[in-house]
C-alpha positions in Angstrom: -281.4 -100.8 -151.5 -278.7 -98.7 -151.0 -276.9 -98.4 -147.7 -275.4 -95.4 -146.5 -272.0 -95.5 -145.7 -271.1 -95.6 -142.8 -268.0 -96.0 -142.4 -267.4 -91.4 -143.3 -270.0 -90.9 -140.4 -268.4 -93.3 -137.6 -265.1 -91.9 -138.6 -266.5 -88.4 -137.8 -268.0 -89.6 -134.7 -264.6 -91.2 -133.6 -263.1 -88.2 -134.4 -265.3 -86.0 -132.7 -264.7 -88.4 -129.8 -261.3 -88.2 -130.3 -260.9 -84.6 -130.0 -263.8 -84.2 -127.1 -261.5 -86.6 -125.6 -258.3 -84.5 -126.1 -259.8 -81.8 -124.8 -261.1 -83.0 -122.1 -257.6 -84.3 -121.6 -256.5 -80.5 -121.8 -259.0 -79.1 -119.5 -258.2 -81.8 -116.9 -254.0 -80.6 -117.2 -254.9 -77.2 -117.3 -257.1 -78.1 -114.0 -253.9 -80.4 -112.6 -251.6 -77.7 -113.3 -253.8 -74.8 -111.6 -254.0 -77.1 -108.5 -250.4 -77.6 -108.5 -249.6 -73.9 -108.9 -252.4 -73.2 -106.2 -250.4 -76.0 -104.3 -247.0 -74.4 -104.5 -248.6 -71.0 -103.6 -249.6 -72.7 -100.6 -247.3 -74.3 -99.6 -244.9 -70.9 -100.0 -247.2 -68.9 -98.0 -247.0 -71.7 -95.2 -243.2 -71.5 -95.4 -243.5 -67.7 -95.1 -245.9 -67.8 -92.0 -243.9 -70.5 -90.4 -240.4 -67.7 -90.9 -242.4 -64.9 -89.8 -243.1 -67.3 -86.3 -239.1 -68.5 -86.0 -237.9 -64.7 -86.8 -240.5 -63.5 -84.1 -239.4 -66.8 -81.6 -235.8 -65.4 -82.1 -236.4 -62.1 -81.4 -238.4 -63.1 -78.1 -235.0 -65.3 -76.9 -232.4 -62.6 -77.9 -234.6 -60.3 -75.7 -234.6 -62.9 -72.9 -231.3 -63.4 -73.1 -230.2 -59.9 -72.9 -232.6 -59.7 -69.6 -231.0 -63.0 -68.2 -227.4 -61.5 -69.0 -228.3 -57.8 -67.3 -229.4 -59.6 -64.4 -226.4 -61.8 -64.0 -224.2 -59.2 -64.6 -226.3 -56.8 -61.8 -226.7 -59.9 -59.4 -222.9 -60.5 -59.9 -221.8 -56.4 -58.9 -224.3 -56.7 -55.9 -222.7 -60.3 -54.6 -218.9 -58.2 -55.2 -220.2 -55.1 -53.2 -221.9 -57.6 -50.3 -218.5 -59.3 -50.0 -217.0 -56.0 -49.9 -219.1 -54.7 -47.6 -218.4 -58.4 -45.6 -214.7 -57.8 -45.6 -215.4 -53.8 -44.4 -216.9 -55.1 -41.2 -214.5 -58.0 -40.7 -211.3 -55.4 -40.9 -213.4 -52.8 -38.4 -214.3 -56.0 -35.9 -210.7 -56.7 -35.8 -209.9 -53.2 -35.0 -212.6 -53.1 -32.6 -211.3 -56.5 -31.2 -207.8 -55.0 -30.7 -209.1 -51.6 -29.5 -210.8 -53.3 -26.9 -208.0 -55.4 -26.0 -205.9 -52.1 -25.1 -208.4 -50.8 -23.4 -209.2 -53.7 -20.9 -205.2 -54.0 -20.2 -205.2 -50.3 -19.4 -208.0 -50.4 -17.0 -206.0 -53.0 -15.7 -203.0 -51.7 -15.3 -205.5 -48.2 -14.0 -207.1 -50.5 -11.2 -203.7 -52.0 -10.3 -202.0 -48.7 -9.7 -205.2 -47.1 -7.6 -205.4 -50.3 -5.2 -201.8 -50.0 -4.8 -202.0 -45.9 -4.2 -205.4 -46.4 -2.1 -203.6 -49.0 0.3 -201.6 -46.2 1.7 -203.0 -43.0 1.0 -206.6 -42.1 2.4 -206.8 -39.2 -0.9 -205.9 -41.8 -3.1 -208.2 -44.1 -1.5 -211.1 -41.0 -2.7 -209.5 -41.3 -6.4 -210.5 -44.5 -6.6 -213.9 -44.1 -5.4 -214.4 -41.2 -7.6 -213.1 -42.8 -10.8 -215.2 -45.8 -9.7 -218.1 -43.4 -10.4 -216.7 -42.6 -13.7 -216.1 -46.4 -14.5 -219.9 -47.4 -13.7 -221.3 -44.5 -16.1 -218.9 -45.6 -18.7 -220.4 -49.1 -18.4 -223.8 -47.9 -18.3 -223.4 -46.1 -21.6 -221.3 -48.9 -22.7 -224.7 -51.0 -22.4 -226.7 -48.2 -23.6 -224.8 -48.5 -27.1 -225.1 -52.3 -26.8 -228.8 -52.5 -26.3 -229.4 -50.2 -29.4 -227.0 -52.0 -31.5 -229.0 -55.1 -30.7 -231.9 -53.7 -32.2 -230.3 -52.4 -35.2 -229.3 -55.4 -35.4 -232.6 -56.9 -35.2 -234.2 -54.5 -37.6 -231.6 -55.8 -40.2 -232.9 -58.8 -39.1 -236.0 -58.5 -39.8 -235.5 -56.7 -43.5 -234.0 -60.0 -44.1 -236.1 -61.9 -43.4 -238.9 -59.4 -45.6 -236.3 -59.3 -48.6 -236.2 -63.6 -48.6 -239.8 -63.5 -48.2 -240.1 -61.3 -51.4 -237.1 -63.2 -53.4 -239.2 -66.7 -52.9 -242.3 -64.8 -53.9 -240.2 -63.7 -57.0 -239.2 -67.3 -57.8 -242.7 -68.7 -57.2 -244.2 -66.1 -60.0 -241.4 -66.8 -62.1 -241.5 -70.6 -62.1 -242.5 -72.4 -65.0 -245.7 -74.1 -64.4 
């Protein structure tokens, strides 16, 4: 009997083997390397989105800053024109406080001179009565003016009071949470 040999057909067969395995050694690198590739692509387009989100971030904060600085910078010229307005009323009080001054030692000096003329002089003595007259409706428009400063006064008050109302609303809305 004659045997085949098989030595020519296992050789094919391991052959065969070795190159199906080879190839499938290919296929799965070729497969690897797509994934990698995909990978990378990924990865890049991740890198990309996560720029487009800083460059967007930074453009948000430059625009806050520039708000924050405009305000300061607005907030600052309306504290300098307050102050100025401050010092305004401080220099016209003391002018008022010297003004007034004059005038008290004047009609002291006035009331002086007329109780001295009206001791001895019955016409003088009518002077005095008369510019008593004019003395009392000075003082009653004197009052006038202070009664209606008093409520300018309080009407200023009172927009105060609706301005710190509004500023604290402001501050509430603008609080972080």
């Amino acid at each position: 009997m004659i045997f085949p040999d098989l030595k020519t057909p296992l050789l094919w067969a391991l052959g065969l083997a070795l190159v199906a395995a080879l190839a499938t050694a290919g296929i799965e690198r070729t497969r690897a390397a797509g994934a990698r590739a995909d990978l990378s692509t990924e990865k890049r387009a991740r890198a990309e989105e996560n720029t487009a989100r800083a460059l967007a971030a930074l453009g948000d904060l430059q625009r806050t800053v520039a708000l924050v600085a405009a305000h300061a910078k607005t907030q600052t010229e309306n504290i300098n024109a307050y102050e100025a307005r401050l010092k305004a009323l401080d220099d016209r009080g003391r002018t008022v406080t010297a003004e007034l001054g004059r005038v008290r030692k004047q009609y002291a000096d006035f009331a002086a001179r007329d109780r001295e003329q009206a001791s001895t002089d019955p016409a003088a003595c009518q002077r005095v009565a008369d510019r008593s007259a004019v003395l009392a409706a000075m003082a009653a428009r004197s009052r006038e003016l202070l009664e209606r400063g008093r409520l300018v006064v309080e009407g200023r008050d009172n927009e105060v009071q609706l301005l710190l109302g509004t500023v604290k609303n402001d501050r509430a809305l603008l609080a972080p949470p």
